[in-house]
N, C-alpha and C positions, 0 to 999 in steps of 0.2 A: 829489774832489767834496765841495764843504762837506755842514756838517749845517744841516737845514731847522729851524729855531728855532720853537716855536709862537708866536703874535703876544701881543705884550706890550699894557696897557694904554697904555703911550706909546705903542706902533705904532697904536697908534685913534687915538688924539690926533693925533697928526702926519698922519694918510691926511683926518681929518674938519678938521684947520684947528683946533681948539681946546688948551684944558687939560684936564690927565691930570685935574682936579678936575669938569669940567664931561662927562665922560667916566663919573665913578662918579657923575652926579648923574642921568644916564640910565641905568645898571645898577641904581641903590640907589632912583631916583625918590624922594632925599630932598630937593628944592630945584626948583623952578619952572624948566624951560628953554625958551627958547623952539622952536614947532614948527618953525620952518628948520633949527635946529641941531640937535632932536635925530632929524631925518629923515639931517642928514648924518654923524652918529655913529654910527644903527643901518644906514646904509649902510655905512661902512667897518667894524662888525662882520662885516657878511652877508662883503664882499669879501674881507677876508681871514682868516673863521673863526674870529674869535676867542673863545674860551671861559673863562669867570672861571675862575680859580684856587679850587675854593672851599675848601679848606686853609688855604689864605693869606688867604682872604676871612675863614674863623672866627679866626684867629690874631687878627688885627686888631679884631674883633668883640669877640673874649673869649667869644665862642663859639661852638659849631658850632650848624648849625641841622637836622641831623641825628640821628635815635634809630637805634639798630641795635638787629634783634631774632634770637635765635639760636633756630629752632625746631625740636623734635623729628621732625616728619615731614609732610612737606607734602601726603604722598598719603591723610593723614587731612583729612575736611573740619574736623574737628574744628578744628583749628592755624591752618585758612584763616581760619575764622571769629572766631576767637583774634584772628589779623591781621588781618581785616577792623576789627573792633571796638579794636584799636590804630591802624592807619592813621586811622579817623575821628578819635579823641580826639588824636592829634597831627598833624592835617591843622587842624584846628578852634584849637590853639594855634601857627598856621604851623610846623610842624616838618614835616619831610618822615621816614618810615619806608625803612629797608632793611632786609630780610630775608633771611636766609643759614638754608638748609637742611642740618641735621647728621644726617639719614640716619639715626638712632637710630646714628650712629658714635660715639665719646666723643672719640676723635682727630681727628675734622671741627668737633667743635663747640669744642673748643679751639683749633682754627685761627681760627674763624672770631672768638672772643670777642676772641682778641690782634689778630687785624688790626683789630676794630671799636676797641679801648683802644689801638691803633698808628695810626689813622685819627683818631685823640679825638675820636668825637661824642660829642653834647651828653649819653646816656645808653643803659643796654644792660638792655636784655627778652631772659632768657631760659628758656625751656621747660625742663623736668626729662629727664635723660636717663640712668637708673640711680642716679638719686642724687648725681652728681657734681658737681651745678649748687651742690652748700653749700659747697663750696670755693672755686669760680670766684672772687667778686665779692673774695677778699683779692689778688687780682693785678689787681684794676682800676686801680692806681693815681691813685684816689683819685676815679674816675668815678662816681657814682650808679650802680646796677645792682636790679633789680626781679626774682623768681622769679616764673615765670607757672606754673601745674599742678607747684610745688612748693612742702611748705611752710615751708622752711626754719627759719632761727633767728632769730626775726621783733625779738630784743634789737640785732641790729645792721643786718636788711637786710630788705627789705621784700617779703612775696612776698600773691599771690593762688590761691584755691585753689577748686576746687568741692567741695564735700563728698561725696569718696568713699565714705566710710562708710556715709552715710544713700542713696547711691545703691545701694550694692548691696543693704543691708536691703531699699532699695523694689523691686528687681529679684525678688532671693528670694523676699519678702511674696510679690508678684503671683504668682509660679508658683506658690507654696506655697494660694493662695486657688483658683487653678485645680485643686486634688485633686492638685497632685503632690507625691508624698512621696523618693523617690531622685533627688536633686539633684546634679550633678556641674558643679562650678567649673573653669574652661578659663583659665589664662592663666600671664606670666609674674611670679611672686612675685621678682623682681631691680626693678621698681617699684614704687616707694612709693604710686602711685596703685594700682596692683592690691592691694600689701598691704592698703591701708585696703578696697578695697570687697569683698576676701575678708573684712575684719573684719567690715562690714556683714552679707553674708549669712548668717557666720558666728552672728551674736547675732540674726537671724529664724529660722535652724534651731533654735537655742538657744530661742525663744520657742515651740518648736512639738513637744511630745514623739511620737514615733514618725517623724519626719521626718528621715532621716539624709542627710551632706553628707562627698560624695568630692572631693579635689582633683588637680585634672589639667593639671600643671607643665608648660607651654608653652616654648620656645627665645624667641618673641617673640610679637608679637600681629596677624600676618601673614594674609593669607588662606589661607597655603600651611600654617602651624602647626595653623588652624583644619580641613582638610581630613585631617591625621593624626589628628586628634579624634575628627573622625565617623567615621573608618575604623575608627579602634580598639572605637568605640561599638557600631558595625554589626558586630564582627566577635564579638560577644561572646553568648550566649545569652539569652535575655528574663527570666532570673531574678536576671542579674550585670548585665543594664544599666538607664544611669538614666531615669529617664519627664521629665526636664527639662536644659538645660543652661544654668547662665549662664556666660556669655563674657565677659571681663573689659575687648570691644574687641568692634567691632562686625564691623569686618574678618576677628575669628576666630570670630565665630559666621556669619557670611556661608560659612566654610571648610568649619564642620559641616554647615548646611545643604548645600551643593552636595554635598559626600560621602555623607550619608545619600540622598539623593534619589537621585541616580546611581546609588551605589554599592551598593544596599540594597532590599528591600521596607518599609522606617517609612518608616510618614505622620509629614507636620507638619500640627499639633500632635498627632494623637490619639495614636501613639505615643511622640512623642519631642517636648518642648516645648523651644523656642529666644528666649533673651532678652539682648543682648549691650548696650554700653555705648556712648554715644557720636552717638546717632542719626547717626550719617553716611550722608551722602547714599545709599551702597551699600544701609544697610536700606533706605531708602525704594522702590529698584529694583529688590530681589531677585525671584526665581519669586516666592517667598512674602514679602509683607513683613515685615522682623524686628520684633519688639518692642525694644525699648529703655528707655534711661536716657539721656534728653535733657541735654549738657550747654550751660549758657549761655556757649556760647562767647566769643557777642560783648560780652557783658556784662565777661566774664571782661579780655577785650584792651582792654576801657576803662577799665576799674578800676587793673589793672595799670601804663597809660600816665598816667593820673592823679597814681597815687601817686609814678613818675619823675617828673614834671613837680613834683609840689609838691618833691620831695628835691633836684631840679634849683634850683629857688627856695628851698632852706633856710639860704641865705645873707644873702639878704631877708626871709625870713618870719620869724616868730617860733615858735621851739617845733616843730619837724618831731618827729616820734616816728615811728620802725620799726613795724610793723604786719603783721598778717594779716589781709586779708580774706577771708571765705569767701562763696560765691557756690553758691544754692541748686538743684539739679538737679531735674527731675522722668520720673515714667513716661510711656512711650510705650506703649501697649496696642495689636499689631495684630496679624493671623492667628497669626501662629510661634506664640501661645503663646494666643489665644483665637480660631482657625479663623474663618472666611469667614465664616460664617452667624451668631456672634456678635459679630461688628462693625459695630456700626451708625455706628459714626464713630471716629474714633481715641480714647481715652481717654487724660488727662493729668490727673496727678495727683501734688502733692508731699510725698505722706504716705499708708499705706496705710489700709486703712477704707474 
């Protein structure tokens, strides 16, 4: 039995009666055809299936018309929103986005980077993943590459960041202005984004004498991590536990709450306040909704496709220069850490005071 060939651009040409040239002048709609011809050329596409090479199509081009973006964790909304806000800014400059989920794996996300630099699109976004994403872009072989939620080494490669730091200051502030003074930090310090926003709450404790700050070393930033949290919290007597928690992810403060609730007699807020990072969608739905640290997601994935697109063009342009953008976060104020009866509407604010 032969092998079934997929159809070639001459096999259009030859089924529709014309030239392989008046064939890519109805795929490329670069040249005026008339409407008999090209009803009989997208007929003999339909009939015998045929689909562009687009490999072969970017070869030809001199370029692909594809970005590839390597993300952290797609069951954060956070990442969605990252890619929403990249999808737009290279939907807006014709590129089309593919996105490949690395699971917080280090070895998924390195598969995924080489097939995107084995694929050669046109440039590659990708998310921080323990820190490893500052090595990736020296095996690009020679592709533009953009860090998204990392801040790399911005002398040779260009990343976007939100500012951690100032997020968790704002997170701390807020509990700390609510009367709580034993504050316990949830998360995993093997991220660079947790590092910095333990720096943050680290320099509002610092701002605030009698207000002491425990840290509590997370495996990841899971729901499942955040539920050994609040076990641990609940299981402790009311003189060794803390009256706040911030959560370095909003999925691990979502963990504490459902464990203290279930697993406990503490109230949210009065005995135990909950403020975690990220506004993802989960705060918004919980029993109780979380307070958070709003980040700009979508701001964040158009910043970042931007700055590909101009390094994509720095061949034409004049003067591209590597860069860090930082991209501003704000509080989200709701029950978990100022109760029911003191919400009169969500509070948002980029600075505290």
């Amino acid at each position: 039995m032969g092998t079934r060939h997929a159809p070639s651009i001459s096999d259009v040409a030859r089924a529709a009666g014309v030239s392989m040239g008046t064939v890519s002048n109805v795929l490329n709609g670069t040249a005026r055809v008339a409407p008999a011809t090209r009803e009989r050329v997208e007929a003999a596409i339909a009939s015998l299936g045929f689909v562009r090479n687009g490999v072969a199509r970017s070869l030809a081009a001199g370029r692909s018309t594809t970005l590839g973006f390597v993300i952290i964790d797609l069951s954060n909304s956070y990442f969605l929103d990252i890619a929403r806000g990249a999808e737009e800014a290279a939907g807006t400059a014709g590129l089309n986005l593919l996105l490949a989920n690395s699971d917080l794996s280090e070895d998924k996300q390195r598969t995924y980077f080489d097939l995107f630099v084995e694929e050669r699109v046109a440039g590659i976004l990708i998310a921080a993943n323990h820190g490893s994403t500052q090595d990736l872009h020296h095996s690009a072989r020679g592709l533009p590459v953009v860090l998204v939620d990392a801040p790399g080494d911005h002398s040779d490669i260009c990343s976007v960041v939100p500012d951690n730091e100032l997020g968790g200051y704002l997170a701390a502030s807020h509990v700390i202005e609510q009367g709580r003074t034993r504050l316990l930090f949830a998360g995993t310090t093997e991220l660079v984004p947790v590092r910095d926003r333990l720096a943050g709450v680290e320099r509002a404790v610092a701002e605030h004498p009698g207000v002491s700050l425990e840290v509590e070393r997370t495996h990841d930033v899971r729901v499942e991590d955040g539920r050994r949290v609040g076990d641990e919290i609940a299981a402790r007597t009311a003189d060794l536990r803390p009256d706040a928690v911030v959560a370095a992810a909003d999925l691990l403060a979502l963990g504490v709450l459902q464990s203290v609730l279930v697993g406990s007699s503490l109230r949210v807020p009065q005995d135990l306040a909950i403020i975690g990072y990220d506004d993802n969608r989960a705060a918004w739905d919980s029993t109780i909704p979380l307070s958070t640290v709003r980040q700009p997601g979508e701001e964040i994935g158009r910043e970042a496709t931007k700055l590909l697109l101009e390094e994509m063009n720095a061949a034409t342009s004049s003067g591209h220069r590597h860069r860090l953008v930082t991209c501003q976060p704000q509080l989200i104020a709701r029950p978990s850490t100022v109760g029911w009866a003191a919400r009169q509407a969500i509070t948002v604010r980029s600075a505290p005071g």
